[in-house]
N, C-alpha and C positions, 0 to 999 in steps of 0.2 A: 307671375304676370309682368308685362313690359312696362317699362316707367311712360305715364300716361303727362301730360301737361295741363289738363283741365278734363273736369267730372262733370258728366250730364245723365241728374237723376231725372228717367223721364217714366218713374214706375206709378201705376194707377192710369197713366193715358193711353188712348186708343190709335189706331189710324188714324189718319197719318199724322198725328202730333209729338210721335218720338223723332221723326224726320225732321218734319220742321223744325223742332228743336235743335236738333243736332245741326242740320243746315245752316241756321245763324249763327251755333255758338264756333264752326269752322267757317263760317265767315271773317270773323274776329279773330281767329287765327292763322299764325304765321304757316308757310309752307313746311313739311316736315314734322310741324308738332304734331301731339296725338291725342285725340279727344276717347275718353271711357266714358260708355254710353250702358245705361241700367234700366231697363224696359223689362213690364210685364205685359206684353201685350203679345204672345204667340207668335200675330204675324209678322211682327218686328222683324223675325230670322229672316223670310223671305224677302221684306222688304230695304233692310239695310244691304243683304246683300244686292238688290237691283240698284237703290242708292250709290255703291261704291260703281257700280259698271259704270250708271250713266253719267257720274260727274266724274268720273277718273280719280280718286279716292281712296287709298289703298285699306280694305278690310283686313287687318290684319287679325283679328281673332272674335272669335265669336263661338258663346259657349254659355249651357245652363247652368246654372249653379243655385240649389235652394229655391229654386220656381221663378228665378229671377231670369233675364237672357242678357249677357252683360257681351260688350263691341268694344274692341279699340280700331278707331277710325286713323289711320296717318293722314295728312293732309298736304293736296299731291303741289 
């Protein structure tokens, strides 16, 4: 896995609280860095990936592992 700059455990929450999570904690950071995102929530998959279209974002992986759906987000 790609070296991450900050961990966002967003596992046990629902829509849309893995977003909004993520949203702030790329707020706070710099352009370039990359946030790793841990969500149990299904529809996360679909959702991170409309997340990256509409704020320009780059998804760079997204993948299940142990029931878990784990994102590295770059930050554009």
């Amino acid at each position: 896995m790609t070296d991450f700059s900050q961990e966002l455990d967003a596992s046990g929450l629902n829509c849309p609280l893995p977003i909004l999570r993520a949203k702030k904690a790329l707020g706070a950071m710099a352009s370039g860095e990359v946030l790793k995102i841990i969500a149990t929530d299904p529809g996360s998959v679909k959702d991170f990936d409309s997340f990256a279209k509409q704020t320009g974002n780059e998804l760079m992986e997204s993948k299940e592992e142990g029931g878990k759906f784990l994102f590295l987000m770059k930050k554009k």
